[in-house]
mmCIF entry with sequence, helices, sheets and N, C-alpha, C, O atoms, coordinates in Angstrom:
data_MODEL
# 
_entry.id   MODEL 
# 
_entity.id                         1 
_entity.type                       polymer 
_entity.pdbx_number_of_molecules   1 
# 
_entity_poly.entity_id                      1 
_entity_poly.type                           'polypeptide(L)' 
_entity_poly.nstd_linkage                   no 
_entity_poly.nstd_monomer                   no 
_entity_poly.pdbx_seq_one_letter_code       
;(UNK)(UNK)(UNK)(UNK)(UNK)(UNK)(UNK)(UNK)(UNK)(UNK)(UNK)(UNK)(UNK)(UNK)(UNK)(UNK)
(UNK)(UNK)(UNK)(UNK)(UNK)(UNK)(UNK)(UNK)(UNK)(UNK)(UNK)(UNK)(UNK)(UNK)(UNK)(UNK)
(UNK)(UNK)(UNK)(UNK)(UNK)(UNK)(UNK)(UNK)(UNK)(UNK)(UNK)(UNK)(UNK)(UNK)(UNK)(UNK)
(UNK)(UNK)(UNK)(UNK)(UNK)(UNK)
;
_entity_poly.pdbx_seq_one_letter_code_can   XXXXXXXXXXXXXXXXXXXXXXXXXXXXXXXXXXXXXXXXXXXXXXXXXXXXXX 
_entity_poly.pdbx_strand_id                 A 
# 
loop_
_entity_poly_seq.entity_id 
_entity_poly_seq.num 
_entity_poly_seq.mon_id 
_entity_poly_seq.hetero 
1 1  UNK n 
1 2  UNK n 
1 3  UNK n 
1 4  UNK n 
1 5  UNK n 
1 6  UNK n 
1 7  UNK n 
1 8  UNK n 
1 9  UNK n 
1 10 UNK n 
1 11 UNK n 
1 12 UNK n 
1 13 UNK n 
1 14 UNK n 
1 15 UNK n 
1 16 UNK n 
1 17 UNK n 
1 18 UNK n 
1 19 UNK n 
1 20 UNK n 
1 21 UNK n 
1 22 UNK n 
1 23 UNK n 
1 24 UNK n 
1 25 UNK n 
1 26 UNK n 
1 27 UNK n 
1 28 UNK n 
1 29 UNK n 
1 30 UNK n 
1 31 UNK n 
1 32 UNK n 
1 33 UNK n 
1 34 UNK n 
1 35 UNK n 
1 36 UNK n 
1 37 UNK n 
1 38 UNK n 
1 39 UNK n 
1 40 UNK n 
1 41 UNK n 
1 42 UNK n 
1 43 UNK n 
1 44 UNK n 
1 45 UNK n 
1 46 UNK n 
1 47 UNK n 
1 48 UNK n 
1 49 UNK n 
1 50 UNK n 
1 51 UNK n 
1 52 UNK n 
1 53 UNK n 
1 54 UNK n 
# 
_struct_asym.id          A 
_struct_asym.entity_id   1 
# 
loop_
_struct_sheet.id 
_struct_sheet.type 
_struct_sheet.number_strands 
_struct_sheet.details 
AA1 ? 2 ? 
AA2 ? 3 ? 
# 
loop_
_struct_sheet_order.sheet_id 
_struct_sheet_order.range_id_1 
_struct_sheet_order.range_id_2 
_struct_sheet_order.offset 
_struct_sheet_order.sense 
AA1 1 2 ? anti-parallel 
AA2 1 2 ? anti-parallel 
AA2 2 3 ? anti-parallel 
# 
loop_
_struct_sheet_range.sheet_id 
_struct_sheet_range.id 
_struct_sheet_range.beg_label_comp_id 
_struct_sheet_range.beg_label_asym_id 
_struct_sheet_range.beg_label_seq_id 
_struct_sheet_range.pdbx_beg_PDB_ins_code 
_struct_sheet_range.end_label_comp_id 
_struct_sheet_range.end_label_asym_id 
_struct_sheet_range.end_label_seq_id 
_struct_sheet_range.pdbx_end_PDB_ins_code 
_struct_sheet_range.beg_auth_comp_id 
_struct_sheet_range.beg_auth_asym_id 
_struct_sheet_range.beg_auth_seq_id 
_struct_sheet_range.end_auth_comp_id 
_struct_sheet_range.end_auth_asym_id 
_struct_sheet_range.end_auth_seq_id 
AA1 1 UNK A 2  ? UNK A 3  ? UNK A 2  UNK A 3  
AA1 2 UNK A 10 ? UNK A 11 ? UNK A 10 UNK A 11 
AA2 1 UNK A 23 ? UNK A 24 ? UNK A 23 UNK A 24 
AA2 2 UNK A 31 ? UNK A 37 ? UNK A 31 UNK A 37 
AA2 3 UNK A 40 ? UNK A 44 ? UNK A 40 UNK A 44 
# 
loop_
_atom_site.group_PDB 
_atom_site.id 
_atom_site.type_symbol 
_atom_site.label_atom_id 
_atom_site.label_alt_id 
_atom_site.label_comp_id 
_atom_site.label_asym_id 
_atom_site.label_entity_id 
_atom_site.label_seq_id 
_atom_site.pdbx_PDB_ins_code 
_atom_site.Cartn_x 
_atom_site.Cartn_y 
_atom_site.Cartn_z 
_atom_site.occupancy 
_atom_site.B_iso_or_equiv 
_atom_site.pdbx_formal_charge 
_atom_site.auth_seq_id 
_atom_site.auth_comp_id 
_atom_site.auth_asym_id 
_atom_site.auth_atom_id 
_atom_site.pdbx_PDB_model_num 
ATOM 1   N N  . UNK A 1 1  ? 37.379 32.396 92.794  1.00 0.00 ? 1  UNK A N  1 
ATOM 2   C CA . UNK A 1 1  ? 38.429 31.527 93.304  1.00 0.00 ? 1  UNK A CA 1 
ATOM 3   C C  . UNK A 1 1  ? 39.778 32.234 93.148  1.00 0.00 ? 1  UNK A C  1 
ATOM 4   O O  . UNK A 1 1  ? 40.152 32.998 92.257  1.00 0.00 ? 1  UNK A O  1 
ATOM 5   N N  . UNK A 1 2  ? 40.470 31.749 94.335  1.00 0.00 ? 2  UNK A N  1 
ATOM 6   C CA . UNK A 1 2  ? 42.268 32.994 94.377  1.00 0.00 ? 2  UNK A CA 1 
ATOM 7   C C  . UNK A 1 2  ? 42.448 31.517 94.581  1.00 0.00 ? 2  UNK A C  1 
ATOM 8   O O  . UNK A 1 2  ? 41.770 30.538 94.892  1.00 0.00 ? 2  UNK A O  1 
ATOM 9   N N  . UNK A 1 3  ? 44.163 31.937 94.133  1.00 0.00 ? 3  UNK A N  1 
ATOM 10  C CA . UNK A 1 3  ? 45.116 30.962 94.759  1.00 0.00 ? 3  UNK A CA 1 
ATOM 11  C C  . UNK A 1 3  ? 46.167 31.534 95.914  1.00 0.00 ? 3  UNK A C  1 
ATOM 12  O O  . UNK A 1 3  ? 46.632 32.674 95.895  1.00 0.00 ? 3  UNK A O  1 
ATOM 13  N N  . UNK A 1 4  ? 46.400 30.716 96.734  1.00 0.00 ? 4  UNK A N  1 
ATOM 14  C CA . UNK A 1 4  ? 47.058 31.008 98.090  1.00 0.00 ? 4  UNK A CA 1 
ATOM 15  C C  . UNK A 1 4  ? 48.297 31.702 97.738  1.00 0.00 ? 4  UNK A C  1 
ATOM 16  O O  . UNK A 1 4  ? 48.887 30.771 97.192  1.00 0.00 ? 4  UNK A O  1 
ATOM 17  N N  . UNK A 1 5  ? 49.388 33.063 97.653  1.00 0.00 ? 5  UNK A N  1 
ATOM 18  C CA . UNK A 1 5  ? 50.140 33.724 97.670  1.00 0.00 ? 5  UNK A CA 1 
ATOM 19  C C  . UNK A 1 5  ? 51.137 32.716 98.229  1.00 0.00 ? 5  UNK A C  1 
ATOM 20  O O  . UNK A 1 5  ? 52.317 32.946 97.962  1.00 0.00 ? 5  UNK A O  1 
ATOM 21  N N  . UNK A 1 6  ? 50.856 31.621 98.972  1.00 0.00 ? 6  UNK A N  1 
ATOM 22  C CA . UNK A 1 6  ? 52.199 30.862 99.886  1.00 0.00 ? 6  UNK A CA 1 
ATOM 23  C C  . UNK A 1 6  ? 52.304 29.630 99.173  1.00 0.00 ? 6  UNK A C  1 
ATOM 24  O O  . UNK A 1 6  ? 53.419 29.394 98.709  1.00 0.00 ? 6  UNK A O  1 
ATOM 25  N N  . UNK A 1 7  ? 51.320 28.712 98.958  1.00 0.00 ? 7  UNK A N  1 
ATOM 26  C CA . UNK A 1 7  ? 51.312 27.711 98.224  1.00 0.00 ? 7  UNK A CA 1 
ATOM 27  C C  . UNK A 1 7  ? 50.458 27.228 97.152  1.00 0.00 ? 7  UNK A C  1 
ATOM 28  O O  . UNK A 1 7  ? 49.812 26.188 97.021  1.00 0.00 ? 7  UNK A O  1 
ATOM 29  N N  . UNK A 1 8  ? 50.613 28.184 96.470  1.00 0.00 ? 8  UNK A N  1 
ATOM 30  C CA . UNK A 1 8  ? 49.359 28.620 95.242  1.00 0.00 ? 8  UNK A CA 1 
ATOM 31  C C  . UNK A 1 8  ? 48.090 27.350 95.125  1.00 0.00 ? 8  UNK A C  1 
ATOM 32  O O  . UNK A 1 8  ? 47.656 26.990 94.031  1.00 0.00 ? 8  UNK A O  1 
ATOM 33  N N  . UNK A 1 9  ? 47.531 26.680 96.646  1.00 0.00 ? 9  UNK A N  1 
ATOM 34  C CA . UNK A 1 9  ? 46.570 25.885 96.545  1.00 0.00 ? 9  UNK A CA 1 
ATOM 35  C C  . UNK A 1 9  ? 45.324 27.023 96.073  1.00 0.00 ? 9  UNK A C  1 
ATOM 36  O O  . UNK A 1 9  ? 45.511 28.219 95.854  1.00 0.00 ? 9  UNK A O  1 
ATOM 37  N N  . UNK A 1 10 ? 44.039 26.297 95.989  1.00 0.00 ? 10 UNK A N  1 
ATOM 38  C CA . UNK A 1 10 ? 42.705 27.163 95.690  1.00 0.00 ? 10 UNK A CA 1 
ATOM 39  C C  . UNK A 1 10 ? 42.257 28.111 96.557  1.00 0.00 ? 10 UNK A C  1 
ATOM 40  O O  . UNK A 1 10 ? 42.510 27.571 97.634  1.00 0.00 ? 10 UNK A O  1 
ATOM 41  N N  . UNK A 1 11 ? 41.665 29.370 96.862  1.00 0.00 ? 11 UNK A N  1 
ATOM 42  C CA . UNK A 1 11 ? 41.213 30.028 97.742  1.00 0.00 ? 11 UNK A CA 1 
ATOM 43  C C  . UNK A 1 11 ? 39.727 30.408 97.142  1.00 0.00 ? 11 UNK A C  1 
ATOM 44  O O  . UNK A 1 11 ? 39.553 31.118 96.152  1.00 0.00 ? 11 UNK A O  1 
ATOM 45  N N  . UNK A 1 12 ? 38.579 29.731 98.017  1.00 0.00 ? 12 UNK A N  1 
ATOM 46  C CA . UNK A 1 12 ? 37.548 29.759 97.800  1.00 0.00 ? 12 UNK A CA 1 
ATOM 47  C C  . UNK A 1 12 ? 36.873 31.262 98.789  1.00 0.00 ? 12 UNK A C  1 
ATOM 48  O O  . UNK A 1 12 ? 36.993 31.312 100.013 1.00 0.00 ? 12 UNK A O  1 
ATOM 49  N N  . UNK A 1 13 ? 36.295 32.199 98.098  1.00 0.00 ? 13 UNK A N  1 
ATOM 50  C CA . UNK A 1 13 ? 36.050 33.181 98.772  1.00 0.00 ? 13 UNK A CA 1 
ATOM 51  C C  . UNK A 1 13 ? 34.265 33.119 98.875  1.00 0.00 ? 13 UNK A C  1 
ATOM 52  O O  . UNK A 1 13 ? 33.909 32.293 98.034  1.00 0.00 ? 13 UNK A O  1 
ATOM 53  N N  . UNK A 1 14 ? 32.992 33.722 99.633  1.00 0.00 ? 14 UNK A N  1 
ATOM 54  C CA . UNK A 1 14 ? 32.362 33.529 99.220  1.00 0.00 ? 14 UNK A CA 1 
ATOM 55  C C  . UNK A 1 14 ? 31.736 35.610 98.872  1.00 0.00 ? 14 UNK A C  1 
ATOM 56  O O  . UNK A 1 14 ? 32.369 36.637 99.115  1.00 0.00 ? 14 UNK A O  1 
ATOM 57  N N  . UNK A 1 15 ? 30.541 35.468 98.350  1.00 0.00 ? 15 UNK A N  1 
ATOM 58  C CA . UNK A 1 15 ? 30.033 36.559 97.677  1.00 0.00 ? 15 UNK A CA 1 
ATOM 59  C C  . UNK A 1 15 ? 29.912 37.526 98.904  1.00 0.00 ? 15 UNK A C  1 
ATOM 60  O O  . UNK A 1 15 ? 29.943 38.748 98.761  1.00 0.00 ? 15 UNK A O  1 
ATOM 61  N N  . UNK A 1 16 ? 29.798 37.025 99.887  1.00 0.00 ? 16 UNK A N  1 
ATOM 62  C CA . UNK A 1 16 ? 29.455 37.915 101.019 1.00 0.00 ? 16 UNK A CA 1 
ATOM 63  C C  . UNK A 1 16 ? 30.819 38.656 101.790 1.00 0.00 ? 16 UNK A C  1 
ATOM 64  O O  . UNK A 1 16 ? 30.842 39.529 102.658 1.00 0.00 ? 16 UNK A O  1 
ATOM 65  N N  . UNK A 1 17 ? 32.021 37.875 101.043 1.00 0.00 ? 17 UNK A N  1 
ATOM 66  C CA . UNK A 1 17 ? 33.683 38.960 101.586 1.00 0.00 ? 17 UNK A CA 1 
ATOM 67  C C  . UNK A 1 17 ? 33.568 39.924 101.490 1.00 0.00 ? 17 UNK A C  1 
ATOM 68  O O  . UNK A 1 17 ? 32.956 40.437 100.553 1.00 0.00 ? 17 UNK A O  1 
ATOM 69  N N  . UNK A 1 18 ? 34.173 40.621 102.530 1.00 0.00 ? 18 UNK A N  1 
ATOM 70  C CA . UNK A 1 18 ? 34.746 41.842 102.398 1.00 0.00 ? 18 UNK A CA 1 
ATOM 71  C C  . UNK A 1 18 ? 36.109 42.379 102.919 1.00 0.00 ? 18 UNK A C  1 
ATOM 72  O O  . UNK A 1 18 ? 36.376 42.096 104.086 1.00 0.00 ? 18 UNK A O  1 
ATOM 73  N N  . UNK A 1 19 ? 36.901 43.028 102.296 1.00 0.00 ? 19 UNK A N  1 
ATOM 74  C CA . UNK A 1 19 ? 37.992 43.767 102.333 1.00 0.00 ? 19 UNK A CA 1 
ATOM 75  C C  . UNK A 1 19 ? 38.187 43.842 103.923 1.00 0.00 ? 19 UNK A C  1 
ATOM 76  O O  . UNK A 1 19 ? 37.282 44.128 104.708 1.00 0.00 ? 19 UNK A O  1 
ATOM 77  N N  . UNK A 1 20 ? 39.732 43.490 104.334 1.00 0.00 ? 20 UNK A N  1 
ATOM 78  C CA . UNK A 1 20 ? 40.019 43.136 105.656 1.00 0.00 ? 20 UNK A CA 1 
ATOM 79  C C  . UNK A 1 20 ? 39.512 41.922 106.435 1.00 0.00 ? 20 UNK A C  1 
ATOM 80  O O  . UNK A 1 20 ? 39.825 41.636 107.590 1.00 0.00 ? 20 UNK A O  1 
ATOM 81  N N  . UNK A 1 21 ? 38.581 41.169 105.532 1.00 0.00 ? 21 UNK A N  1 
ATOM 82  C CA . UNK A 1 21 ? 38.404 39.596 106.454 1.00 0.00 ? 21 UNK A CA 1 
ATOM 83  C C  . UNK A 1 21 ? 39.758 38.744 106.694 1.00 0.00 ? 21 UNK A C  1 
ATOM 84  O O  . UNK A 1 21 ? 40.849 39.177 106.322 1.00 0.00 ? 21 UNK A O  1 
ATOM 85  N N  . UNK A 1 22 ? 39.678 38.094 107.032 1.00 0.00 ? 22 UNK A N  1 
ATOM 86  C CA . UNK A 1 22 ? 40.882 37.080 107.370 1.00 0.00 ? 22 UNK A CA 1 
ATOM 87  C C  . UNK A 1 22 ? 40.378 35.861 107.248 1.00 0.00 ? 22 UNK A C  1 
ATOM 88  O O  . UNK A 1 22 ? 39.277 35.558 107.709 1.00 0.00 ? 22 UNK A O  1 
ATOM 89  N N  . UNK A 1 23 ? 41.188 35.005 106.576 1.00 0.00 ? 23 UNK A N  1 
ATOM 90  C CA . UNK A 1 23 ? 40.542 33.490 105.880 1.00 0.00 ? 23 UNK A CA 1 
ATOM 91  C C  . UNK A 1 23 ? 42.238 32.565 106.249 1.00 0.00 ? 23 UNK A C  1 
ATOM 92  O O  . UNK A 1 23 ? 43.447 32.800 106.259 1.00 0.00 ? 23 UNK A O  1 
ATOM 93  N N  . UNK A 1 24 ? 41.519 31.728 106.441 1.00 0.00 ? 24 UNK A N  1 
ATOM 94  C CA . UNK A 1 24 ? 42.903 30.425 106.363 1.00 0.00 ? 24 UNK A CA 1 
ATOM 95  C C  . UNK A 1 24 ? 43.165 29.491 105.710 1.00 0.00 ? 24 UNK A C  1 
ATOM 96  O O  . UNK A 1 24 ? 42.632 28.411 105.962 1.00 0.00 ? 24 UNK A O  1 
ATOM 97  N N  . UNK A 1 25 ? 44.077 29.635 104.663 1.00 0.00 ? 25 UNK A N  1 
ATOM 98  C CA . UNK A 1 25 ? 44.192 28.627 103.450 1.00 0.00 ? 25 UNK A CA 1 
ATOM 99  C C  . UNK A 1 25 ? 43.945 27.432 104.295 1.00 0.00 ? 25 UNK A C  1 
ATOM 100 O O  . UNK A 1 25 ? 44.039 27.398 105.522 1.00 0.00 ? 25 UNK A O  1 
ATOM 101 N N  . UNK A 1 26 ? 43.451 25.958 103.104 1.00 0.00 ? 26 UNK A N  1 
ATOM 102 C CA . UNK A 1 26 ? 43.072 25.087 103.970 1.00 0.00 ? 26 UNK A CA 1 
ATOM 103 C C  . UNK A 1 26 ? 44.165 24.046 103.842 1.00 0.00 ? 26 UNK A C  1 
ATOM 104 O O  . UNK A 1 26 ? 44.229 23.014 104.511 1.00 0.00 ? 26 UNK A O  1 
ATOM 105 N N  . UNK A 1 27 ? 44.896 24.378 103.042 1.00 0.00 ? 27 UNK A N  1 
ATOM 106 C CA . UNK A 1 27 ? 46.051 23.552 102.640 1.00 0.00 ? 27 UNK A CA 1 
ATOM 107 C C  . UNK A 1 27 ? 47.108 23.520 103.506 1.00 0.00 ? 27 UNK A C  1 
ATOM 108 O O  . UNK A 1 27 ? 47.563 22.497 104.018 1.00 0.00 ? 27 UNK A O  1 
ATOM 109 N N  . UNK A 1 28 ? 47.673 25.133 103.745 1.00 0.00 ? 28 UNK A N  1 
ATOM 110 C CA . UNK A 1 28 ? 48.960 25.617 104.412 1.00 0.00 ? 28 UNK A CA 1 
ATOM 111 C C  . UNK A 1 28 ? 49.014 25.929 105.475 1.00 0.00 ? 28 UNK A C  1 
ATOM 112 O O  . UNK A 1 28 ? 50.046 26.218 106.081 1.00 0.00 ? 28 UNK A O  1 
ATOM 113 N N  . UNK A 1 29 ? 47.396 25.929 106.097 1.00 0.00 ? 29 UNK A N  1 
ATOM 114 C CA . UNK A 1 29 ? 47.427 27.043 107.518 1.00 0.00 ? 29 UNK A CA 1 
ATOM 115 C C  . UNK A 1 29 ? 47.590 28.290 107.295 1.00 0.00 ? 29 UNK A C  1 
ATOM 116 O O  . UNK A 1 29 ? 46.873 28.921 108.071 1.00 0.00 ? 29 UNK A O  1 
ATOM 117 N N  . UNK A 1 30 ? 48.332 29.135 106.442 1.00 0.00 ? 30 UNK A N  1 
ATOM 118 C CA . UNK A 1 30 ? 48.800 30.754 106.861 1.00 0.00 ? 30 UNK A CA 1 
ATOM 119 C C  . UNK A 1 30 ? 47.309 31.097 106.621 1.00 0.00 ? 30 UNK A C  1 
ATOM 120 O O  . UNK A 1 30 ? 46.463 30.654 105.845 1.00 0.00 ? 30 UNK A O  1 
ATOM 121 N N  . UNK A 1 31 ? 47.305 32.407 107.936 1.00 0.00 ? 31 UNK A N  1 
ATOM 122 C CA . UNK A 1 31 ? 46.270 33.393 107.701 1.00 0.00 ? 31 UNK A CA 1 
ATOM 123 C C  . UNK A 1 31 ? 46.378 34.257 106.547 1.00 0.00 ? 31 UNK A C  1 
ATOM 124 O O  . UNK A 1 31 ? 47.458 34.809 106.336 1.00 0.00 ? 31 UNK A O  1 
ATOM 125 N N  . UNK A 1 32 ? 45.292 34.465 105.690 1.00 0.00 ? 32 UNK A N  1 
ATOM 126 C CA . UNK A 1 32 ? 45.438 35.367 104.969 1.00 0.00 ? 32 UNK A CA 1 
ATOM 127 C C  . UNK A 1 32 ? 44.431 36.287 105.118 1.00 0.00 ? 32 UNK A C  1 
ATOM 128 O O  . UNK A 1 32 ? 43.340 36.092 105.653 1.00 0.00 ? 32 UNK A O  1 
ATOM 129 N N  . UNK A 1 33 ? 44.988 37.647 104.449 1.00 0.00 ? 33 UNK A N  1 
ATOM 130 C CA . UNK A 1 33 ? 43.937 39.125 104.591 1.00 0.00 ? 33 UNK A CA 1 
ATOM 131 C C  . UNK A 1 33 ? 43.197 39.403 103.338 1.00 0.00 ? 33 UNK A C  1 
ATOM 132 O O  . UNK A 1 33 ? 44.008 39.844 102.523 1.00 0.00 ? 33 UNK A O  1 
ATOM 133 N N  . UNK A 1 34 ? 41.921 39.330 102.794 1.00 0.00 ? 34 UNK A N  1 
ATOM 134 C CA . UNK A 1 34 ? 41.208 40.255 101.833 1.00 0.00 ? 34 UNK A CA 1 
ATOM 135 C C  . UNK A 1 34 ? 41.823 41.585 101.479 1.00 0.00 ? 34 UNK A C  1 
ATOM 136 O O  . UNK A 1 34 ? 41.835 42.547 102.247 1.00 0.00 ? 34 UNK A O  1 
ATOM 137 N N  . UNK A 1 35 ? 42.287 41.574 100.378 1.00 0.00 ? 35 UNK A N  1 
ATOM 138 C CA . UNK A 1 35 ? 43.234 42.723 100.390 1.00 0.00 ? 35 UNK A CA 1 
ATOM 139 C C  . UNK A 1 35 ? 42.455 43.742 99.180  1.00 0.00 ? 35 UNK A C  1 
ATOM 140 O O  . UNK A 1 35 ? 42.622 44.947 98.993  1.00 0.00 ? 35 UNK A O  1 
ATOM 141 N N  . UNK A 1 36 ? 41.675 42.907 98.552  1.00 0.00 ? 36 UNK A N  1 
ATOM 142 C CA . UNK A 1 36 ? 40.559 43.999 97.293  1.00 0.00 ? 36 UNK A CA 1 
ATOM 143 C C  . UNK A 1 36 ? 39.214 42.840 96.811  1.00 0.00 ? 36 UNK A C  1 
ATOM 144 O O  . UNK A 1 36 ? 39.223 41.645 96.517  1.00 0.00 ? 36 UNK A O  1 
ATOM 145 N N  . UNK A 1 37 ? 38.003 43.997 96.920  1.00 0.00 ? 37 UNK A N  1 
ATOM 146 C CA . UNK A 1 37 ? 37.386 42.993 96.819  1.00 0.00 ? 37 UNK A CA 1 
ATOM 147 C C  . UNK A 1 37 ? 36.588 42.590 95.010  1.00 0.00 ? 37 UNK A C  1 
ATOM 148 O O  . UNK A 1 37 ? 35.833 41.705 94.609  1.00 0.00 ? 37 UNK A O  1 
ATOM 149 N N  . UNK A 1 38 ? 37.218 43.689 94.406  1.00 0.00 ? 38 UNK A N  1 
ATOM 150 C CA . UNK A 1 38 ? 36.978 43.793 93.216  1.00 0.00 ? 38 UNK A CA 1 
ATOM 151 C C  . UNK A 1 38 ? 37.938 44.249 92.133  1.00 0.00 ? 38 UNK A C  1 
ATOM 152 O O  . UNK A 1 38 ? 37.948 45.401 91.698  1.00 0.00 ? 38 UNK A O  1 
ATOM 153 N N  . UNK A 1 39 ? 38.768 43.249 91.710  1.00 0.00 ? 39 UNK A N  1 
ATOM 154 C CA . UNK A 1 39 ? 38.776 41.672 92.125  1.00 0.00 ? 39 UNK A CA 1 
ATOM 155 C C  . UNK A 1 39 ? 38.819 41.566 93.588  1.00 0.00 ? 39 UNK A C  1 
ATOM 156 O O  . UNK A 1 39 ? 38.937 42.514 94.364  1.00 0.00 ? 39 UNK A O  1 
ATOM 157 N N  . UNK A 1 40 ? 38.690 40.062 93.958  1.00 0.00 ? 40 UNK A N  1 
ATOM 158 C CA . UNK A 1 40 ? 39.276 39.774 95.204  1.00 0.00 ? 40 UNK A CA 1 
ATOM 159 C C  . UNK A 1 40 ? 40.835 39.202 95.088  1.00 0.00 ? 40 UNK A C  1 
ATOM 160 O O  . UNK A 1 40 ? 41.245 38.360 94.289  1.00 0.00 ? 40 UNK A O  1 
ATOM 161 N N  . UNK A 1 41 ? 41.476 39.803 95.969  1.00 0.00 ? 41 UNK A N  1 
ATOM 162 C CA . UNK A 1 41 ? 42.869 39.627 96.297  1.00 0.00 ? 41 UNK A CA 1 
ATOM 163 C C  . UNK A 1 41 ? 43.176 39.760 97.657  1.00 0.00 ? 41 UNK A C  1 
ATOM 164 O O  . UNK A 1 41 ? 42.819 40.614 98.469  1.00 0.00 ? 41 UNK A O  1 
ATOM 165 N N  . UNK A 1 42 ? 43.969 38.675 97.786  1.00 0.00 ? 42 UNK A N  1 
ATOM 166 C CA . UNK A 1 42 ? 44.372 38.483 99.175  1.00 0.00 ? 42 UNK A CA 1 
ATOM 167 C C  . UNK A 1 42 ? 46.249 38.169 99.129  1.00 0.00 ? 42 UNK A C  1 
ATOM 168 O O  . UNK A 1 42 ? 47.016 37.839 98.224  1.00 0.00 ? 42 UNK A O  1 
ATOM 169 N N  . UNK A 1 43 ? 46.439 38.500 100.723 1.00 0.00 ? 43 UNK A N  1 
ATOM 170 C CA . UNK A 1 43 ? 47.897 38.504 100.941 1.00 0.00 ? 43 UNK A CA 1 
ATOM 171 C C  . UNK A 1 43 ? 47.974 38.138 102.302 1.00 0.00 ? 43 UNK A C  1 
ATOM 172 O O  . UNK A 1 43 ? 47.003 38.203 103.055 1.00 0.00 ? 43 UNK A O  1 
ATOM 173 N N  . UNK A 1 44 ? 49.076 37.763 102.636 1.00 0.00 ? 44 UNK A N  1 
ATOM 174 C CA . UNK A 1 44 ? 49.760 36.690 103.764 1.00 0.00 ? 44 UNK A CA 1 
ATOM 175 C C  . UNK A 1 44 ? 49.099 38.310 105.323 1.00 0.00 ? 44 UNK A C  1 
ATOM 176 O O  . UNK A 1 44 ? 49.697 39.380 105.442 1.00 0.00 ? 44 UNK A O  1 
ATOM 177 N N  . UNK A 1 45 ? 47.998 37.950 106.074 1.00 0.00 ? 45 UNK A N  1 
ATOM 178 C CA . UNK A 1 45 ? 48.268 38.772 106.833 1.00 0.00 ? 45 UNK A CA 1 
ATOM 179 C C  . UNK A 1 45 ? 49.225 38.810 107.792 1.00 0.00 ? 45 UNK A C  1 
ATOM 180 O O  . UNK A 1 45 ? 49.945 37.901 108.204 1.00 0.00 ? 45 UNK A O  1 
ATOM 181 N N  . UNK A 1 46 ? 49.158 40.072 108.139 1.00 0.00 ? 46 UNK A N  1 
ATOM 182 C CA . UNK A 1 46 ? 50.530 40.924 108.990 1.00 0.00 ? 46 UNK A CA 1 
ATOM 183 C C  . UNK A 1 46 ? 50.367 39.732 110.457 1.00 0.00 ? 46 UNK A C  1 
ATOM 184 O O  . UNK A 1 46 ? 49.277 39.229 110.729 1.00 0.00 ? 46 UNK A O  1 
ATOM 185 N N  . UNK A 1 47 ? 51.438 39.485 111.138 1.00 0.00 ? 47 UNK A N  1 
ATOM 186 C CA . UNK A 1 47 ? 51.700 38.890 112.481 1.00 0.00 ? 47 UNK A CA 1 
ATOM 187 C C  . UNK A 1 47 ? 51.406 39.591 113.400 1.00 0.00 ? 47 UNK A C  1 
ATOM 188 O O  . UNK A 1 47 ? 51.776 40.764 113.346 1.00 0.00 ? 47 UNK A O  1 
ATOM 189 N N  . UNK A 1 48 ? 50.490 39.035 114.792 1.00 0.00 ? 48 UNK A N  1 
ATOM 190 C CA . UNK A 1 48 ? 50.205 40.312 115.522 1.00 0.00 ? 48 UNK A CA 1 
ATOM 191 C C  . UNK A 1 48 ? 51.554 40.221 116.604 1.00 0.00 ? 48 UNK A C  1 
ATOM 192 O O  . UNK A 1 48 ? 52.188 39.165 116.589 1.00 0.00 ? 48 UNK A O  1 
ATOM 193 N N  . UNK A 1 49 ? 51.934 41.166 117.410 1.00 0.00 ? 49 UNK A N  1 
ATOM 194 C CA . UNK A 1 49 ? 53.443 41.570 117.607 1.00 0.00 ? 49 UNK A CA 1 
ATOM 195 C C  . UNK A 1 49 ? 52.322 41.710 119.090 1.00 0.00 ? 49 UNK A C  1 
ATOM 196 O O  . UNK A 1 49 ? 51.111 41.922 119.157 1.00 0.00 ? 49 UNK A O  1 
ATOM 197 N N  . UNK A 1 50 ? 53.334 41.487 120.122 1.00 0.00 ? 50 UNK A N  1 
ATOM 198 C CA . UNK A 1 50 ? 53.075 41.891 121.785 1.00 0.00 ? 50 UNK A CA 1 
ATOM 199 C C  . UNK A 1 50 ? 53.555 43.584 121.867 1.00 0.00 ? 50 UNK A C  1 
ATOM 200 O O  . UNK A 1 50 ? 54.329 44.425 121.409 1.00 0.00 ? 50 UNK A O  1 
ATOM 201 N N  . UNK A 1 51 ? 52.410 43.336 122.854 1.00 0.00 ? 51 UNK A N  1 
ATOM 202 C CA . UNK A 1 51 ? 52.172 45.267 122.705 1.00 0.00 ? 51 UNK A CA 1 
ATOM 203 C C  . UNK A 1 51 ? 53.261 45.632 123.770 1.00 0.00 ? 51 UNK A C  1 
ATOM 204 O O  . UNK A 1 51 ? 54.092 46.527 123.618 1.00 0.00 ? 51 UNK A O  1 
ATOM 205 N N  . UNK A 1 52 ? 53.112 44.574 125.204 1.00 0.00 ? 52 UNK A N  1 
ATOM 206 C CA . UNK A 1 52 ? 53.829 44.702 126.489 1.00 0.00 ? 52 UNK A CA 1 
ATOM 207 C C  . UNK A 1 52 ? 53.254 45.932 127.174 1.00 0.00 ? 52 UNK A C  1 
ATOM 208 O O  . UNK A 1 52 ? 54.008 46.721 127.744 1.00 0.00 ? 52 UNK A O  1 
ATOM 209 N N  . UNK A 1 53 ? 52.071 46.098 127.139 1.00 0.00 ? 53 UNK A N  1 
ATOM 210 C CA . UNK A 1 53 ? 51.263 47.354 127.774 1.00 0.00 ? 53 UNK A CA 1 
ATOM 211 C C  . UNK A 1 53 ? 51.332 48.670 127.298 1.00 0.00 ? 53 UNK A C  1 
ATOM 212 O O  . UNK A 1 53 ? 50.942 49.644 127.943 1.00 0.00 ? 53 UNK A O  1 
ATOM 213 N N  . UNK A 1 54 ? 51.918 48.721 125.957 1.00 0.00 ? 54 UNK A N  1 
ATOM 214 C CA . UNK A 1 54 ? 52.107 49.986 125.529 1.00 0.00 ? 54 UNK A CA 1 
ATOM 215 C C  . UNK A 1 54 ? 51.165 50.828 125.366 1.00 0.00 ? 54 UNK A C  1 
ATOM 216 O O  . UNK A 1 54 ? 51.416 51.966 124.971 1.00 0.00 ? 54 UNK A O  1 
# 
């Protein structure tokens, strides 16, 4: 169990995470990123930005 980096509610992970999943607190909405999986730690993921055909 983590707590949310935004609104330190519970973050239930299960055994099968892995590093780079993306989960959505259930409290706050923000996406968050698997950031280590041993421990597990997570952080607010990055916003995706418009490419504009680049």
């Amino acid at each position: 169990m983590l707590e949310c980096p935004i609104c330190s509610a519970e973050v239930n992970l299960g055994p099968d995470t892995v590093q780079g999943e993306l989960i959505t607190c259930s409290d706050c909405g923000t996406e968050l990123e698997v950031t280590g999986v041993n421990p597990f730690t997570v952080a607010e993921a990055p916003k995706e930005e418009e490419d504009w055909g680049e």
